[in-house]
Biopython code that builds the backbone (N, CA, C, O; Angstrom):
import numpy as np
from Bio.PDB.StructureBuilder import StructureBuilder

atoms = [
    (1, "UNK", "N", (-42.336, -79.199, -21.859)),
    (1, "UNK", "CA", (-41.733, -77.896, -21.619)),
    (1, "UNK", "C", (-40.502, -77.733, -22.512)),
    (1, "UNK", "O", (-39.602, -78.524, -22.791)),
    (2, "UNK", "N", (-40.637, -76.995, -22.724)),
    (2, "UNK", "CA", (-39.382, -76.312, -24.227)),
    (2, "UNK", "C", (-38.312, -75.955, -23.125)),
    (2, "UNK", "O", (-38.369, -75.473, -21.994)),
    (3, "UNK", "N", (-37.109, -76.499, -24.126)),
    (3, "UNK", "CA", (-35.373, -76.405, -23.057)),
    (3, "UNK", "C", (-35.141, -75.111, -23.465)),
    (3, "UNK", "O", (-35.360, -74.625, -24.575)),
    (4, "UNK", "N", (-34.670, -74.578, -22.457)),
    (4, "UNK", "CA", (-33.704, -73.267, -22.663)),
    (4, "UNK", "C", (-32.292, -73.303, -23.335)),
    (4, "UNK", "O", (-31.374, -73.925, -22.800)),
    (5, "UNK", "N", (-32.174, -72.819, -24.182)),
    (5, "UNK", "CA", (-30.931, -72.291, -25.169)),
    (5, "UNK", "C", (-30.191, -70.884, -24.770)),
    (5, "UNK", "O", (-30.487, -70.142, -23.833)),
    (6, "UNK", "N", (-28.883, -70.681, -25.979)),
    (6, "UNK", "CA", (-28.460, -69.654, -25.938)),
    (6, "UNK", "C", (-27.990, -69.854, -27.438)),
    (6, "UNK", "O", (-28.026, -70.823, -28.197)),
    (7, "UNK", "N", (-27.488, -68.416, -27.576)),
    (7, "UNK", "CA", (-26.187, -68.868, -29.410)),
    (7, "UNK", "C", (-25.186, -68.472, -28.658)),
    (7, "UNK", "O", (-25.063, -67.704, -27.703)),
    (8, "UNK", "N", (-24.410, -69.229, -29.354)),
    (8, "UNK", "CA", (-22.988, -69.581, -29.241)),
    (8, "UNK", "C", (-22.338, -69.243, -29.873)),
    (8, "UNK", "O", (-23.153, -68.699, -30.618)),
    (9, "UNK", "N", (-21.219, -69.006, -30.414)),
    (9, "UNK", "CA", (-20.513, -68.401, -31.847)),
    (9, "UNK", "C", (-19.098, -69.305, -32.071)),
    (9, "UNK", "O", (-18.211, -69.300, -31.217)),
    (10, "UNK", "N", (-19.020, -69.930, -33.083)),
    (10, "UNK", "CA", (-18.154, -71.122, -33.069)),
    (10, "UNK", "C", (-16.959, -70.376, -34.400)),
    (10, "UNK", "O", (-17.502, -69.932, -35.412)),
    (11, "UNK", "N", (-15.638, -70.309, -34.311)),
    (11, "UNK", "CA", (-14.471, -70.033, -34.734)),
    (11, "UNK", "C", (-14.098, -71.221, -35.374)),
    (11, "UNK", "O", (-13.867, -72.275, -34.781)),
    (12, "UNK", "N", (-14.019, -70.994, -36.987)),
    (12, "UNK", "CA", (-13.568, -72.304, -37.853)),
    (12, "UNK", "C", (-12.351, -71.901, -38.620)),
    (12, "UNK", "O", (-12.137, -70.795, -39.116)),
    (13, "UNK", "N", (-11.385, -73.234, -38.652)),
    (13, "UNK", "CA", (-10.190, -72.824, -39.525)),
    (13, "UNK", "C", (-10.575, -73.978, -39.924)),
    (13, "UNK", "O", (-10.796, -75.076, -39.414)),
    (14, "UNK", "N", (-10.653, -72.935, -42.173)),
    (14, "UNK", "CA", (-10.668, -73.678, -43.083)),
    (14, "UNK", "C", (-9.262, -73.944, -44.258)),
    (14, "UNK", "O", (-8.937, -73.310, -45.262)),
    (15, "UNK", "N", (-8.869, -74.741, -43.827)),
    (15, "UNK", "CA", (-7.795, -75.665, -44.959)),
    (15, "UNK", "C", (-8.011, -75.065, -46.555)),
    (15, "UNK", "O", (-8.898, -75.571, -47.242)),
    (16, "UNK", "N", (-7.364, -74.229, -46.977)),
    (16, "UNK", "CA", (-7.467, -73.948, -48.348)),
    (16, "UNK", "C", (-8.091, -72.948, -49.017)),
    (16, "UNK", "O", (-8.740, -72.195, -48.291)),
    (17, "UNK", "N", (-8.096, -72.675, -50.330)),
    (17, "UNK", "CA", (-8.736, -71.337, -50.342)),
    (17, "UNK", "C", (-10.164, -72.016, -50.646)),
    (17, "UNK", "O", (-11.114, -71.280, -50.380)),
    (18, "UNK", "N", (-10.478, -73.252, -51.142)),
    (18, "UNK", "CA", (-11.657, -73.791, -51.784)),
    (18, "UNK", "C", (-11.713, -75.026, -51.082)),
    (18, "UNK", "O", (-10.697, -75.711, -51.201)),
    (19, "UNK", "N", (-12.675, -75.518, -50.343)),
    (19, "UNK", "CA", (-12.859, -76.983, -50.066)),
    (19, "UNK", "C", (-13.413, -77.677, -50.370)),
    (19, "UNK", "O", (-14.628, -77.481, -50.369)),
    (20, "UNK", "N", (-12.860, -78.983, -50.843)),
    (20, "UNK", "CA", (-13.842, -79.878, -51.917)),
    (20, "UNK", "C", (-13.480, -81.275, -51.756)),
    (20, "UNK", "O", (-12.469, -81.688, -52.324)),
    (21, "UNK", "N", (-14.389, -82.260, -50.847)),
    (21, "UNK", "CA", (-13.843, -83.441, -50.704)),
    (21, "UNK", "C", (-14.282, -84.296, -51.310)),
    (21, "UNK", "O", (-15.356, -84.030, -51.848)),
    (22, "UNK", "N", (-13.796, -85.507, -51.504)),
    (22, "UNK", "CA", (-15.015, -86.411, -51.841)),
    (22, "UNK", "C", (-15.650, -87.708, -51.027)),
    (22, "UNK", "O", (-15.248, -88.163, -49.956)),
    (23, "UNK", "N", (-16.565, -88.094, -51.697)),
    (23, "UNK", "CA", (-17.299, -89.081, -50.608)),
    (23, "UNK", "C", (-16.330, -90.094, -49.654)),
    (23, "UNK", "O", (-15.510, -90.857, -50.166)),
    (24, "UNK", "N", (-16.527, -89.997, -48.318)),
    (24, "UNK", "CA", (-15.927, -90.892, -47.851)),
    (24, "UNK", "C", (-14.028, -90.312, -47.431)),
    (24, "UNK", "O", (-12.998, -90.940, -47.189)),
    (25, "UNK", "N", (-14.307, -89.109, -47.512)),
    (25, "UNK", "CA", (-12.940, -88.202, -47.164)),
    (25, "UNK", "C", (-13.202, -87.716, -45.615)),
    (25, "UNK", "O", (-14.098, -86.881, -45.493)),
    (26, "UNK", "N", (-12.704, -88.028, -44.729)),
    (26, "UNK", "CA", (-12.849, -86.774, -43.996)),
    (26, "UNK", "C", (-12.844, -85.267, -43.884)),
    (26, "UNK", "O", (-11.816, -84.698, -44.251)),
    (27, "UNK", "N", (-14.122, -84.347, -43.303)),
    (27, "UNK", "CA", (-13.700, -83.404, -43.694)),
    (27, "UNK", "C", (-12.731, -82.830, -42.195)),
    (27, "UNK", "O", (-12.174, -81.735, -42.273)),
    (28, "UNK", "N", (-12.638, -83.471, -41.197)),
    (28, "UNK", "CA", (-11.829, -83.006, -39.900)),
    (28, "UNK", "C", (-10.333, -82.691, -40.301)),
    (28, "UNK", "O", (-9.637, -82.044, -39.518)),
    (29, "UNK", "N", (-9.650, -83.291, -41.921)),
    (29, "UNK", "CA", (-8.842, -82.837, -42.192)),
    (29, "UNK", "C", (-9.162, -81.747, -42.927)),
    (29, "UNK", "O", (-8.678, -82.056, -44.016)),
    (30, "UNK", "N", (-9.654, -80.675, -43.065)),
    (30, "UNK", "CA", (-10.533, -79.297, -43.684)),
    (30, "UNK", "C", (-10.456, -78.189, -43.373)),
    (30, "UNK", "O", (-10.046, -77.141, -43.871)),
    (31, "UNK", "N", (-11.264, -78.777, -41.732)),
    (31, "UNK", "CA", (-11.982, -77.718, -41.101)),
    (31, "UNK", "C", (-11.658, -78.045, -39.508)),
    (31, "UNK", "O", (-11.893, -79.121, -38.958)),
    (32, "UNK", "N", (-11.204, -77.150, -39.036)),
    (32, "UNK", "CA", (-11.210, -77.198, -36.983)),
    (32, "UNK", "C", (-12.196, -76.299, -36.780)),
    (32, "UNK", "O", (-12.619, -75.563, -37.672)),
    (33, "UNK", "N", (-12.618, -76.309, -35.591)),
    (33, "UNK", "CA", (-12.861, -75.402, -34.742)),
    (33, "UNK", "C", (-11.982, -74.969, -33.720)),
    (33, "UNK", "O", (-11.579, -75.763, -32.871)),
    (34, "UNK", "N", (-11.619, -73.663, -33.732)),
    (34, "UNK", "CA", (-10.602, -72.907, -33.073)),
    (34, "UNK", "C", (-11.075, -72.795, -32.113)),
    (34, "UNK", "O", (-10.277, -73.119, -31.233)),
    (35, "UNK", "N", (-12.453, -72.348, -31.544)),
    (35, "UNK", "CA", (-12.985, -71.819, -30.252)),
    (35, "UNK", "C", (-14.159, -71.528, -30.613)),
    (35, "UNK", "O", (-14.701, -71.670, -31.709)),
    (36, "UNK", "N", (-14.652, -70.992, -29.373)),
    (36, "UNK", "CA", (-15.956, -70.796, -28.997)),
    (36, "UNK", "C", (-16.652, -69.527, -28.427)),
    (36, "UNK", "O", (-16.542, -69.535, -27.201)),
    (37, "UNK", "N", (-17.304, -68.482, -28.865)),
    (37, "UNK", "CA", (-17.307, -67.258, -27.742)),
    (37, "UNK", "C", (-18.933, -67.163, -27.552)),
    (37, "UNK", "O", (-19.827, -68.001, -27.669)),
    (38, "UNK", "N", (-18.923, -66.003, -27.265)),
    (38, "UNK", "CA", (-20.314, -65.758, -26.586)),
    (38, "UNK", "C", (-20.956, -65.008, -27.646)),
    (38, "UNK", "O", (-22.087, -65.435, -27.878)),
    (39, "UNK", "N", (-20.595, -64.011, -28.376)),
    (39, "UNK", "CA", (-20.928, -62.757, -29.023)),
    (39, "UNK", "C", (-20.444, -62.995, -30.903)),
    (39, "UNK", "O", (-19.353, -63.266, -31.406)),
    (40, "UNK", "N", (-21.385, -62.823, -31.336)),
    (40, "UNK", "CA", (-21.031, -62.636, -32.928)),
    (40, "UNK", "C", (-19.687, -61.405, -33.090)),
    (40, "UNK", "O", (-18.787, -61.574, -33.912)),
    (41, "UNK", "N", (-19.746, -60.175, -32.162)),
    (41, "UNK", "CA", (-18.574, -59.099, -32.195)),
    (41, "UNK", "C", (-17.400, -60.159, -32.094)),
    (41, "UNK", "O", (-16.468, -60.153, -32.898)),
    (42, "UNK", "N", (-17.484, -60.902, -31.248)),
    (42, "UNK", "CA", (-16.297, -61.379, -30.552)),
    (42, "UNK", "C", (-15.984, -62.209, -31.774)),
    (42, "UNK", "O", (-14.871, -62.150, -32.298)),
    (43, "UNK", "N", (-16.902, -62.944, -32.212)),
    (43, "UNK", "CA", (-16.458, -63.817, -33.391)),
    (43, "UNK", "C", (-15.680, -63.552, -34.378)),
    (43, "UNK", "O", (-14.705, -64.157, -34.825)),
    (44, "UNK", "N", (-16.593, -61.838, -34.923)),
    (44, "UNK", "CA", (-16.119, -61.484, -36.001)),
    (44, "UNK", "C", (-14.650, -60.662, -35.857)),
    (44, "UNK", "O", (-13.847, -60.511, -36.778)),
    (45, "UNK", "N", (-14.520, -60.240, -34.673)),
    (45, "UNK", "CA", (-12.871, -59.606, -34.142)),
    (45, "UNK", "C", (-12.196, -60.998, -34.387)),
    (45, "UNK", "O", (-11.519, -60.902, -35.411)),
    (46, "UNK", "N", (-12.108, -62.340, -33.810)),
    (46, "UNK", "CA", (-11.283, -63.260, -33.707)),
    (46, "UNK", "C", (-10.895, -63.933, -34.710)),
    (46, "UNK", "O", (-9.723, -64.300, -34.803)),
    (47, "UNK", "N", (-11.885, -64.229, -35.702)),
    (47, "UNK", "CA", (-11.593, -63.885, -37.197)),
    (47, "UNK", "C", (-10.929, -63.450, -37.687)),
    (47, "UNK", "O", (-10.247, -63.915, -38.600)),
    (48, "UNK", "N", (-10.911, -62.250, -37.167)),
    (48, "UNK", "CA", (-10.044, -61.204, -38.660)),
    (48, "UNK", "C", (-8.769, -61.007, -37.899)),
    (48, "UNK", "O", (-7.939, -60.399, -38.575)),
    (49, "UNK", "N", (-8.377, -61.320, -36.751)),
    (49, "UNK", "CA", (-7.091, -61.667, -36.163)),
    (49, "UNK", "C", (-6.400, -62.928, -36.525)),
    (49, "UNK", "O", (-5.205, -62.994, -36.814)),
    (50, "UNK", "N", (-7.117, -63.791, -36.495)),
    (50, "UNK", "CA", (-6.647, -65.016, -37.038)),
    (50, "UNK", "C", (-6.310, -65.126, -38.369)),
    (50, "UNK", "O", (-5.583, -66.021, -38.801)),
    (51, "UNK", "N", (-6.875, -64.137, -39.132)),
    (51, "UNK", "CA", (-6.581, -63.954, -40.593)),
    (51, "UNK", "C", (-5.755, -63.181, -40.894)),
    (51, "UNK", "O", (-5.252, -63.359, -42.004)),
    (52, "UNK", "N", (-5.374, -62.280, -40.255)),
    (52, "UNK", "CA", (-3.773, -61.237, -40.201)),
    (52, "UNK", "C", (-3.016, -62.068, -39.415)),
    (52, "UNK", "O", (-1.865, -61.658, -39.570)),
    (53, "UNK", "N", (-2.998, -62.958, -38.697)),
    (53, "UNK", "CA", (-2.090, -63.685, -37.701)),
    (53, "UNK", "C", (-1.129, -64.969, -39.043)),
    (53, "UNK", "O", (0.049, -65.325, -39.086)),
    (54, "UNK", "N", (-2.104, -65.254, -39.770)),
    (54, "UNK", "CA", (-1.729, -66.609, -40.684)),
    (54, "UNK", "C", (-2.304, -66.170, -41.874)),
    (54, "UNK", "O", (-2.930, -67.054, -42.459)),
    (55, "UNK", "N", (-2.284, -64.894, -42.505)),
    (55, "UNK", "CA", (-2.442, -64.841, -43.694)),
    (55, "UNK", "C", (-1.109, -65.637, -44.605)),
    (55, "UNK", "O", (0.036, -65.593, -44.155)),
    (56, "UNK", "N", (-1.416, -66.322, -45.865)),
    (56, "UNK", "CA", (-0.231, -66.944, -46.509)),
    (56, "UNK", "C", (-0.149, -68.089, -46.018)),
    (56, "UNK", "O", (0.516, -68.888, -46.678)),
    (57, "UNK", "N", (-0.598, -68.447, -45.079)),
    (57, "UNK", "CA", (-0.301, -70.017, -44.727)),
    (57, "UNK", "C", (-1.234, -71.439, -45.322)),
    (57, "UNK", "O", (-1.057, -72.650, -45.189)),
    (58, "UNK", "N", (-2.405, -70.519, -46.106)),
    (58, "UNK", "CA", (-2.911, -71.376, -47.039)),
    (58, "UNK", "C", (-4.582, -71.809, -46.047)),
    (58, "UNK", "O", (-5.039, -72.924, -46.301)),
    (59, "UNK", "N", (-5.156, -71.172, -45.292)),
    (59, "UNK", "CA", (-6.359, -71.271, -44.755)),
    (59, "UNK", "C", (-7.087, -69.992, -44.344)),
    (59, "UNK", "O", (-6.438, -68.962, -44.164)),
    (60, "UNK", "N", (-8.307, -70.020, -44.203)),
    (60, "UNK", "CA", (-9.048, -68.944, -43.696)),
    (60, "UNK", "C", (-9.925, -69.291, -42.563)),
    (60, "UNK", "O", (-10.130, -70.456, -42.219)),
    (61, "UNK", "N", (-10.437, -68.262, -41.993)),
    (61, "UNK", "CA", (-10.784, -68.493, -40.800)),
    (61, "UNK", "C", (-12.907, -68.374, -40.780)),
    (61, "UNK", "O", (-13.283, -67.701, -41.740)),
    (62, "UNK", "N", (-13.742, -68.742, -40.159)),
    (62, "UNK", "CA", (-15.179, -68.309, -40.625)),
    (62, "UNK", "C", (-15.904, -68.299, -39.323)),
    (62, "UNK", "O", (-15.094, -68.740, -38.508)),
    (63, "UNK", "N", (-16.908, -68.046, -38.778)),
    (63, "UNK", "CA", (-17.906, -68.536, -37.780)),
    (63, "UNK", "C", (-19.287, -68.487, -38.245)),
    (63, "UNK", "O", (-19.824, -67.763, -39.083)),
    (64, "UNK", "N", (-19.737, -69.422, -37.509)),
    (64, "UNK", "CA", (-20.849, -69.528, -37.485)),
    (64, "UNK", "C", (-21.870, -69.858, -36.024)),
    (64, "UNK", "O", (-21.436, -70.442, -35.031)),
    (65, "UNK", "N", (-23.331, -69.323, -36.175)),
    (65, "UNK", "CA", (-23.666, -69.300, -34.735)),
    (65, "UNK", "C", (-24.678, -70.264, -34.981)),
    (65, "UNK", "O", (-25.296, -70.512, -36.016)),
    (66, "UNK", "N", (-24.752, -70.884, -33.577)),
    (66, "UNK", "CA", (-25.125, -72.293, -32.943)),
    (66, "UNK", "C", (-25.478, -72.027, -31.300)),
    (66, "UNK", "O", (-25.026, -71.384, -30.353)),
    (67, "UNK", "N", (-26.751, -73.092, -31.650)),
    (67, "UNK", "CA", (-27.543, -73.261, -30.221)),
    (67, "UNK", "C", (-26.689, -74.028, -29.323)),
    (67, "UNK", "O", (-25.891, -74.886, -29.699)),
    (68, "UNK", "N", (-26.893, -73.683, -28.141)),
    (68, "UNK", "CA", (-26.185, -74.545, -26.687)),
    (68, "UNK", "C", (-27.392, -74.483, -25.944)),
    (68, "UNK", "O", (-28.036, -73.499, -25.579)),
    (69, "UNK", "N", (-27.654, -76.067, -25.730)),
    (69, "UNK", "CA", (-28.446, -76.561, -25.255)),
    (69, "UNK", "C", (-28.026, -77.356, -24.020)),
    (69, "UNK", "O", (-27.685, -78.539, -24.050)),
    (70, "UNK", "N", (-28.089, -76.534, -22.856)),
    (70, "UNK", "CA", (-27.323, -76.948, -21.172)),
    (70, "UNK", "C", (-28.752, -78.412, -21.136)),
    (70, "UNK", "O", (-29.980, -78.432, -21.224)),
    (71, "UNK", "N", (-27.269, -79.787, -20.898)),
    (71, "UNK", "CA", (-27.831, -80.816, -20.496)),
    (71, "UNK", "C", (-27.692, -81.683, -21.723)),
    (71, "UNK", "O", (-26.559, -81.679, -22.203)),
    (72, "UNK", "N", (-28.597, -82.430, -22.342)),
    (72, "UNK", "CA", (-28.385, -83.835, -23.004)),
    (72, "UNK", "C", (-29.008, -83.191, -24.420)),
    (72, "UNK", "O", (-28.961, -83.930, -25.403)),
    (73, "UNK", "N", (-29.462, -82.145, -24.546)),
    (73, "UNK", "CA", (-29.520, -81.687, -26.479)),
    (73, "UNK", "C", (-31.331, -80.910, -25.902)),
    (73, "UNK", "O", (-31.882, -80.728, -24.816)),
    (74, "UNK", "N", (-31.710, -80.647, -27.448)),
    (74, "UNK", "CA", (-32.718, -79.961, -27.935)),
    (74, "UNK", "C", (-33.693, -81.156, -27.512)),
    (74, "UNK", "O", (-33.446, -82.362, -27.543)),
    (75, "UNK", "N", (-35.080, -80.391, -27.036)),
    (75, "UNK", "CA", (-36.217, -81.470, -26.556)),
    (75, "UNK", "C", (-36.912, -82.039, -27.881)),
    (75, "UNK", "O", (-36.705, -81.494, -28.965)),
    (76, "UNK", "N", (-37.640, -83.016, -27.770)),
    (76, "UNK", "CA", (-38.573, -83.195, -28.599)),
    (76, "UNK", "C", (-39.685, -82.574, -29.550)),
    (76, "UNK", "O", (-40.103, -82.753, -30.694)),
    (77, "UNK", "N", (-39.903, -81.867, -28.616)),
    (77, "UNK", "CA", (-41.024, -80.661, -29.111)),
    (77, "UNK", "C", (-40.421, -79.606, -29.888)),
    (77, "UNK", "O", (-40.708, -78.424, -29.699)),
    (78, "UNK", "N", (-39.799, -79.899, -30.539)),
    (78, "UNK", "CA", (-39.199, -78.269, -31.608)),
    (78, "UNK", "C", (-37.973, -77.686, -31.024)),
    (78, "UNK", "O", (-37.458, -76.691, -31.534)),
]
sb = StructureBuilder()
sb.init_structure("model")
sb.init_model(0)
sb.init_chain("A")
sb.init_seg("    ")
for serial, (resi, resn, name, xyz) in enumerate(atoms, 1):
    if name == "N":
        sb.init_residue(resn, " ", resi, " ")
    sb.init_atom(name, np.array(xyz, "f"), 0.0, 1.0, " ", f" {name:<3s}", serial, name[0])
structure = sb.get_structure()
C-alpha cells in the first residue's frame, strides 16, 4: 500500500550572491533552512520579505517544495 504524502514548502537562506564549494566543504555553512509552510503563496510571500528584511547583508532567500511523508519516510513501492 502506497504512504500518504503532502508538499511542503521549505524557506532557504543562501550565503552569497553565487555558491560554490568544494569537495569536502560543508555546504550547512551556505545554505539554512529558515522554515517551513504549507502553501507555495506562503513561500513565495516569505521570501520576498526576507529579501527586503536583509537586502545588503550579502544572502538571498529561495524555496523549494518537498514531500512529507507522516511516519518513518517514502515506502518501497515508488
Amino acid at each position: 500500500m502506497a504512504r500518504s504524502w503532502k508538499h511542503l514548502y521549505v524557506v532557504f537562506r543562501v550565503e552569497g550572491d553565487s555558491v560554490s564549494f568544494s569537495q569536502g566543504q560543508d555546504p550547512n555553512l551556505f545554505i539554512t533552512i529558515k522554515e517551513i509552510v504549507d502553501t507555495a503563496d506562503e513561500a513565495a510571500a516569505e521570501v520576498k520579505r526576507l529579501d527586503a528584511l536583509n537586502s545588503g547583508k550579502g544572502c538571498r532567500y529561495i524555496f523549494q517544495s518537498a514531500k512529507y511523508f507522516a511516519g518513518s519516510g517514502p515506502s518501497s513501492d515508488g
